[in-house]
mmCIF entry with sequence, helices, sheets and N, C-alpha, C, O atoms, coordinates in Angstrom:
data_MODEL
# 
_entry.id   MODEL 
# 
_entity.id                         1 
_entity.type                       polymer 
_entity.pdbx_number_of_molecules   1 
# 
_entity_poly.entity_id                      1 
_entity_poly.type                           'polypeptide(L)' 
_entity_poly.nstd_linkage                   no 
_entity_poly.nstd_monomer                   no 
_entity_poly.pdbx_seq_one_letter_code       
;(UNK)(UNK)(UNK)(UNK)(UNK)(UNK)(UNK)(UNK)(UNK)(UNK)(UNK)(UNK)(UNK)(UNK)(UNK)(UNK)
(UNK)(UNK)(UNK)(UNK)(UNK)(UNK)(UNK)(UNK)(UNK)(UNK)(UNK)(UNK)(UNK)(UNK)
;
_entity_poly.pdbx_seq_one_letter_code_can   XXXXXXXXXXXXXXXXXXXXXXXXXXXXXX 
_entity_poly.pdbx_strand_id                 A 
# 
loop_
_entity_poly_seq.entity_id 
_entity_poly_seq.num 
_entity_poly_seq.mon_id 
_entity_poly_seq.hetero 
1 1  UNK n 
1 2  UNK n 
1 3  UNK n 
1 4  UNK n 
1 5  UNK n 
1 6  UNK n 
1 7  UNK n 
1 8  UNK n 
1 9  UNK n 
1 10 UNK n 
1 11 UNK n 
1 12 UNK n 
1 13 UNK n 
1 14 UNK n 
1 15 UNK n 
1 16 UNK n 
1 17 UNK n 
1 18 UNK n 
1 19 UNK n 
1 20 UNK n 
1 21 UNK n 
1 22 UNK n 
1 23 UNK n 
1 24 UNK n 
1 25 UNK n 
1 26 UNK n 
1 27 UNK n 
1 28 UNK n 
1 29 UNK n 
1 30 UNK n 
# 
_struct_asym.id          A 
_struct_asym.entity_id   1 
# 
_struct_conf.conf_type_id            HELX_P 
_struct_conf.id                      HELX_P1 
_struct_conf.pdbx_PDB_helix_id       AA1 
_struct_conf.beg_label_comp_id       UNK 
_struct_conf.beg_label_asym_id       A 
_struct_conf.beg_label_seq_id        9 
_struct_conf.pdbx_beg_PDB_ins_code   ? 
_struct_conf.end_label_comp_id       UNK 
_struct_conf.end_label_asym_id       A 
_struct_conf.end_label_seq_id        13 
_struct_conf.pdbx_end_PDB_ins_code   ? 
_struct_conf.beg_auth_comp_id        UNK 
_struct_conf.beg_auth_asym_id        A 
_struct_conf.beg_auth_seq_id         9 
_struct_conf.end_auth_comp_id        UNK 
_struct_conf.end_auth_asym_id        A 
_struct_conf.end_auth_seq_id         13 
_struct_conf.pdbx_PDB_helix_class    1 
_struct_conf.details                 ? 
_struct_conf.pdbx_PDB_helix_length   5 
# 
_struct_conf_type.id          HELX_P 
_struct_conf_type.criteria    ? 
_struct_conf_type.reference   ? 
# 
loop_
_atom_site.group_PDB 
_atom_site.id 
_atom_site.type_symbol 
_atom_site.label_atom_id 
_atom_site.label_alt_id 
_atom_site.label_comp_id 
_atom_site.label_asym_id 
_atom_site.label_entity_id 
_atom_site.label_seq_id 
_atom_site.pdbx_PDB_ins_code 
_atom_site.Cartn_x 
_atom_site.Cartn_y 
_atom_site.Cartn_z 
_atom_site.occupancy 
_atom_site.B_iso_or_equiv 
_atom_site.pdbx_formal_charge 
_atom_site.auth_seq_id 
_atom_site.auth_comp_id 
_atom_site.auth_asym_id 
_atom_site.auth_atom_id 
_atom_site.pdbx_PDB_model_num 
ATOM 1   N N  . UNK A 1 1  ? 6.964  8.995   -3.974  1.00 0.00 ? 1  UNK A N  1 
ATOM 2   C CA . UNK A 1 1  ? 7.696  7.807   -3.591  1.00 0.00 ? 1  UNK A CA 1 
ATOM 3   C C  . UNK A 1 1  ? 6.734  6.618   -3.658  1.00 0.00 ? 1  UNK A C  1 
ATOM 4   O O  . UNK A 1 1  ? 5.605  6.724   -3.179  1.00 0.00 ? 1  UNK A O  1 
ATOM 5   N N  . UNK A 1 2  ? 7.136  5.529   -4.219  1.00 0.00 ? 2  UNK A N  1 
ATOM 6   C CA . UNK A 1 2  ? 6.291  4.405   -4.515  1.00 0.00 ? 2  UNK A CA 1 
ATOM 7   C C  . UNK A 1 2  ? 6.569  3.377   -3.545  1.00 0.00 ? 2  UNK A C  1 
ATOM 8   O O  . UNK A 1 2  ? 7.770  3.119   -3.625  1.00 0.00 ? 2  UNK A O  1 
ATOM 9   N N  . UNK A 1 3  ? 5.968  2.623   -2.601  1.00 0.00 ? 3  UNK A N  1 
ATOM 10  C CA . UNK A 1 3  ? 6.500  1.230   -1.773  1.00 0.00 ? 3  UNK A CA 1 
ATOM 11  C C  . UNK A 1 3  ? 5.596  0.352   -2.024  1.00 0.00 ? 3  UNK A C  1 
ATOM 12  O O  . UNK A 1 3  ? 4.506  0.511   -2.574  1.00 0.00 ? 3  UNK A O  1 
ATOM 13  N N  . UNK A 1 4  ? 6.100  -0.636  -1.586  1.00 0.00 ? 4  UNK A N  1 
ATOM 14  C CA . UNK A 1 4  ? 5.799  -2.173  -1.877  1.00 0.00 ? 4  UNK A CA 1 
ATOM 15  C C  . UNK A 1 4  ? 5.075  -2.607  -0.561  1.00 0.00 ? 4  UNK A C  1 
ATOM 16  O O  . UNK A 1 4  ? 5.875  -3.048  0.264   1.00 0.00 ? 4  UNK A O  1 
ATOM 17  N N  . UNK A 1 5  ? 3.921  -2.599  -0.191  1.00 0.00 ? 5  UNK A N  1 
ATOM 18  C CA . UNK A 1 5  ? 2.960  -3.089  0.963   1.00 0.00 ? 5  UNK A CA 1 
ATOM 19  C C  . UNK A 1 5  ? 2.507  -4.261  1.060   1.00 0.00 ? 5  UNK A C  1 
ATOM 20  O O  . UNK A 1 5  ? 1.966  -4.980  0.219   1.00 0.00 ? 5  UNK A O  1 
ATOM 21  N N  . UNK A 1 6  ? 2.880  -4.508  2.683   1.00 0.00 ? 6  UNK A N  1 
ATOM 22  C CA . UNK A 1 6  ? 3.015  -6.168  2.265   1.00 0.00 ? 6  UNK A CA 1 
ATOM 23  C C  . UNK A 1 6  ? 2.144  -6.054  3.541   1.00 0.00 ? 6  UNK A C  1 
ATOM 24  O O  . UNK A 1 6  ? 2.204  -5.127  4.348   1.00 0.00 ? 6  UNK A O  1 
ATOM 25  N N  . UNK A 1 7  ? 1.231  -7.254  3.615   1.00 0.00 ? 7  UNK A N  1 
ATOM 26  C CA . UNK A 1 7  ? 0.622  -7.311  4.536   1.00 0.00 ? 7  UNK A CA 1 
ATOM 27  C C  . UNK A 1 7  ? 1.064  -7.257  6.423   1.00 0.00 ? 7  UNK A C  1 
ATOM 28  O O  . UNK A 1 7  ? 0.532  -7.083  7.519   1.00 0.00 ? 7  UNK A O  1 
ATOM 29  N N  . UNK A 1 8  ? 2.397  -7.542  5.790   1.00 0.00 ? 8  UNK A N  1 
ATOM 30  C CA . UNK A 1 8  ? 3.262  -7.059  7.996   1.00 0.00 ? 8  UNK A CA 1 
ATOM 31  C C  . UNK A 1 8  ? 3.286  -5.360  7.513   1.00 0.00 ? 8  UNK A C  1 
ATOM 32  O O  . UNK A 1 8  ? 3.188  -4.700  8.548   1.00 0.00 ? 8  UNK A O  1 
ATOM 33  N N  . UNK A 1 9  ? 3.352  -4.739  6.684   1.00 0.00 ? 9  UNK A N  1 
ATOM 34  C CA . UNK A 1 9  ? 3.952  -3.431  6.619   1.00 0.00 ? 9  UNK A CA 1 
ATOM 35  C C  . UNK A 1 9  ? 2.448  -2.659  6.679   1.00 0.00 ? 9  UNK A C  1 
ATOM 36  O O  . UNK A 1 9  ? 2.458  -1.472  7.005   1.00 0.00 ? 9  UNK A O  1 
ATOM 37  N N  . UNK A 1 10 ? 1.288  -3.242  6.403   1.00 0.00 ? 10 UNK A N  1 
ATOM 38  C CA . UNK A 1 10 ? 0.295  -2.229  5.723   1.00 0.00 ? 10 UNK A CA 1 
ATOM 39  C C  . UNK A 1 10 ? -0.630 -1.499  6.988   1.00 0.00 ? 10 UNK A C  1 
ATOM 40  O O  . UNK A 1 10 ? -1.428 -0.597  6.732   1.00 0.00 ? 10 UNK A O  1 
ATOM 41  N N  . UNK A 1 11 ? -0.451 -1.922  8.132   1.00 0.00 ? 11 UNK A N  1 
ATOM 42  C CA . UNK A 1 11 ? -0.808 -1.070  9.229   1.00 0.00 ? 11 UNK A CA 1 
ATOM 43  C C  . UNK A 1 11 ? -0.276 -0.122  9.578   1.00 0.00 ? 11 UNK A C  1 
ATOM 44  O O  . UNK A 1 11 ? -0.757 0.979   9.845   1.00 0.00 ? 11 UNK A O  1 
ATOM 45  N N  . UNK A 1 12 ? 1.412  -0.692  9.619   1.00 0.00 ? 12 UNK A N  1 
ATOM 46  C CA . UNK A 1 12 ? 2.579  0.921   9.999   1.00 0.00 ? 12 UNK A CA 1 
ATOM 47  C C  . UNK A 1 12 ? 2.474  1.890   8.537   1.00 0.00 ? 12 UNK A C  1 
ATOM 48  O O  . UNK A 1 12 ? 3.074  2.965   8.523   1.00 0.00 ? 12 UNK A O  1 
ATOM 49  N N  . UNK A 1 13 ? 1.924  1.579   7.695   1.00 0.00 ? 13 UNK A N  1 
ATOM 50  C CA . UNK A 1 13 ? 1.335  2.613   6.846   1.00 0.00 ? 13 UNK A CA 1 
ATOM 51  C C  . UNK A 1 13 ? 0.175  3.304   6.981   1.00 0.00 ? 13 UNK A C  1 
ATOM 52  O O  . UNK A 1 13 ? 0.084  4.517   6.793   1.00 0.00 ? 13 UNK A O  1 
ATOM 53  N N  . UNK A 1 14 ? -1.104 2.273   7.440   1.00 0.00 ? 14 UNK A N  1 
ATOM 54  C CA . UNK A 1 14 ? -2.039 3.286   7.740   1.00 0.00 ? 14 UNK A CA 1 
ATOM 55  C C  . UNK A 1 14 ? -2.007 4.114   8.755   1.00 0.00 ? 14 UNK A C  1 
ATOM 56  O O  . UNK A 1 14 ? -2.988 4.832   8.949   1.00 0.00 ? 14 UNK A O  1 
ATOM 57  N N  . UNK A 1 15 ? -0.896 4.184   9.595   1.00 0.00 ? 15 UNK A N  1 
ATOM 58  C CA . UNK A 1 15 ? -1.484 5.171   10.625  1.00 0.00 ? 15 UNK A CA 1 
ATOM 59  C C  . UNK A 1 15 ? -0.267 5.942   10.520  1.00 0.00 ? 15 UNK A C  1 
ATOM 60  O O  . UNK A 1 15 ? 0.154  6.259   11.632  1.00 0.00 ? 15 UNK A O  1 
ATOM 61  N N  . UNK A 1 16 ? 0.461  6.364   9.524   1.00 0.00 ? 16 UNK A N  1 
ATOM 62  C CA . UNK A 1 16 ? 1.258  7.480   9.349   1.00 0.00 ? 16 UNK A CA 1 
ATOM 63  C C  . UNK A 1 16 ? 0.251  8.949   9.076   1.00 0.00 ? 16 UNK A C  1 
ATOM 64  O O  . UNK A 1 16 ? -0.804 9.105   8.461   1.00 0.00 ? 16 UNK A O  1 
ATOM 65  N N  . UNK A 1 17 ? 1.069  9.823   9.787   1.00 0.00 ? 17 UNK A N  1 
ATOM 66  C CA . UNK A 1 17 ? 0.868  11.106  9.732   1.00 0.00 ? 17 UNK A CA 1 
ATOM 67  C C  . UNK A 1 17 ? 0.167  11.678  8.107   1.00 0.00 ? 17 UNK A C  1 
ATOM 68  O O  . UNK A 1 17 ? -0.754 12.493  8.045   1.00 0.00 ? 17 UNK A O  1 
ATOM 69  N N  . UNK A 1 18 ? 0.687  11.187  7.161   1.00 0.00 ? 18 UNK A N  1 
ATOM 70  C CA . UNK A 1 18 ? 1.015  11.988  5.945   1.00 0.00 ? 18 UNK A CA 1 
ATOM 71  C C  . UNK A 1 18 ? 0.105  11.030  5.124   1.00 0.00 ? 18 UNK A C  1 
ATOM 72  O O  . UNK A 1 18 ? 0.015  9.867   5.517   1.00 0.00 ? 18 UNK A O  1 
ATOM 73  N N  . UNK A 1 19 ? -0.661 11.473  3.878   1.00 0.00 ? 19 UNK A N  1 
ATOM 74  C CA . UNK A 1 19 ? -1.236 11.109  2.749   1.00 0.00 ? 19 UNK A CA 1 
ATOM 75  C C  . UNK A 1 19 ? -0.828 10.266  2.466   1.00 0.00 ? 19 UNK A C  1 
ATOM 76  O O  . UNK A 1 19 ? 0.389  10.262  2.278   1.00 0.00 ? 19 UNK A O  1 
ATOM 77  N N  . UNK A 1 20 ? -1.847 8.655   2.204   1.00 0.00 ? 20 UNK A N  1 
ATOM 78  C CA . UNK A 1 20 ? -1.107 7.726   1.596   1.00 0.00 ? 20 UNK A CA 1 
ATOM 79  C C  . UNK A 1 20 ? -2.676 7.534   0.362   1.00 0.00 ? 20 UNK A C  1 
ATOM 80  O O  . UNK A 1 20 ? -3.889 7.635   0.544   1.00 0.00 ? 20 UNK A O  1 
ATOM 81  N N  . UNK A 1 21 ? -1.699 7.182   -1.019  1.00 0.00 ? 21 UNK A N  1 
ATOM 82  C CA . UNK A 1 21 ? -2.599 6.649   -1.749  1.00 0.00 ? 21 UNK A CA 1 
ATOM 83  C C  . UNK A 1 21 ? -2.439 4.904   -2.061  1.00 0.00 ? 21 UNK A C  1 
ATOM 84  O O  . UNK A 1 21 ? -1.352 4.349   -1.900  1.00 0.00 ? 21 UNK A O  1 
ATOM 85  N N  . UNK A 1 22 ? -3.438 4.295   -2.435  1.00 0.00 ? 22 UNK A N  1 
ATOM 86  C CA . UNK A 1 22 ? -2.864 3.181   -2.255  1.00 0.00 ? 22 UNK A CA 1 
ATOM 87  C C  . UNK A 1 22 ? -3.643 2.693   -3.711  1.00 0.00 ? 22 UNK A C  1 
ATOM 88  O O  . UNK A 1 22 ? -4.774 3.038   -4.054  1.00 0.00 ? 22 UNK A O  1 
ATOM 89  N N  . UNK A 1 23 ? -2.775 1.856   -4.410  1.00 0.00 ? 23 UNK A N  1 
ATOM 90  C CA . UNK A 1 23 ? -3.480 1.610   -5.762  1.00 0.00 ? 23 UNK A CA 1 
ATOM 91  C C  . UNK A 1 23 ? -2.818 0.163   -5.022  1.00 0.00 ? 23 UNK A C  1 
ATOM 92  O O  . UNK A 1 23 ? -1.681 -0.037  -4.595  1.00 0.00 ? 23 UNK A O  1 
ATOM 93  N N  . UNK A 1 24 ? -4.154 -0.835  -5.068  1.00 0.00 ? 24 UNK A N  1 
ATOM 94  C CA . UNK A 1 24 ? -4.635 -2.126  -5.534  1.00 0.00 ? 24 UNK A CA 1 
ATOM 95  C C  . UNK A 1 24 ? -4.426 -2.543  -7.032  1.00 0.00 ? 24 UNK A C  1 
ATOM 96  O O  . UNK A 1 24 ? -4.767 -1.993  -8.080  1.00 0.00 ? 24 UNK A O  1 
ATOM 97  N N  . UNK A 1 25 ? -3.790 -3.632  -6.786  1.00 0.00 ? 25 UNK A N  1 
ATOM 98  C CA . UNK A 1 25 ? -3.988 -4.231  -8.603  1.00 0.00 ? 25 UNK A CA 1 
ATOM 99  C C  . UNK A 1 25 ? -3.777 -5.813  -8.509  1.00 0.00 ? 25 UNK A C  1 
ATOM 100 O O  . UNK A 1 25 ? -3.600 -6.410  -7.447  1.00 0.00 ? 25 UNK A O  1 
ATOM 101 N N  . UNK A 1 26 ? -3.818 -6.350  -9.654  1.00 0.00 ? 26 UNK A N  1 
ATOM 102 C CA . UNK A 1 26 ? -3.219 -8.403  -9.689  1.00 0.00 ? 26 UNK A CA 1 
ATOM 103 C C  . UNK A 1 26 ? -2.839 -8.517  -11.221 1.00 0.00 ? 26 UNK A C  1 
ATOM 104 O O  . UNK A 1 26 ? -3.363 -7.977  -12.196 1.00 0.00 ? 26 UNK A O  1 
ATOM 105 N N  . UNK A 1 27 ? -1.949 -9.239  -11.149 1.00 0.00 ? 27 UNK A N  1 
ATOM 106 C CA . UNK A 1 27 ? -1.377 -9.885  -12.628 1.00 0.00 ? 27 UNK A CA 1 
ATOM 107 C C  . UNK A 1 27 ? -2.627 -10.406 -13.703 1.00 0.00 ? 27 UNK A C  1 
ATOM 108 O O  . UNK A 1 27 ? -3.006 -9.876  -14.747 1.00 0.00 ? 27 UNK A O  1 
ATOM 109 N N  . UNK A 1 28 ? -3.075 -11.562 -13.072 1.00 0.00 ? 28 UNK A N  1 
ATOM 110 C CA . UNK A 1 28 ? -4.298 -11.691 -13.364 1.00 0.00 ? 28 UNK A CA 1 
ATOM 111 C C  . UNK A 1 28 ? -5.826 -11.015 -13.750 1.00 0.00 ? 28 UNK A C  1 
ATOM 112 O O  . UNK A 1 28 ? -6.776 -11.456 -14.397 1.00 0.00 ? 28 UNK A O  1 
ATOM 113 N N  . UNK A 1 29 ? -5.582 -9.714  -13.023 1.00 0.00 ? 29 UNK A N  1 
ATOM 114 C CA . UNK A 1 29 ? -7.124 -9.241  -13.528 1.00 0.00 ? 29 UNK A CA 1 
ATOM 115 C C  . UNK A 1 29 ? -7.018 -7.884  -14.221 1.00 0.00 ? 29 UNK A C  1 
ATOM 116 O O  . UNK A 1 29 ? -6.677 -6.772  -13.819 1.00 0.00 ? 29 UNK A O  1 
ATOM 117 N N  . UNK A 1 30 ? -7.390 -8.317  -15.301 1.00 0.00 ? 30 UNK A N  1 
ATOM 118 C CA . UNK A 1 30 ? -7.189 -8.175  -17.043 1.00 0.00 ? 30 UNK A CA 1 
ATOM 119 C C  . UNK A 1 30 ? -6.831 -6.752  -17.286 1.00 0.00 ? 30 UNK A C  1 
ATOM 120 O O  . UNK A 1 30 ? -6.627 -6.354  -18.433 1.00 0.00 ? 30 UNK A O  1 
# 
């Protein structure tokens, strides 16, 4: 399952129970 982490959401993600991977990226960098 893929979500959209937004900076209000990205704490109630880190402290879930279960494996999170988190891929970083920007439009901009190349």
């Amino acid at each position: 399952m893929a979500l959209e982490i937004t900076d209000a959401t990205l704490e109630d993600v880190l402290k879930t129970d279960k494996l999170v991977v988190i891929d970083f990226w920007a439009e901009w960098c190349g």
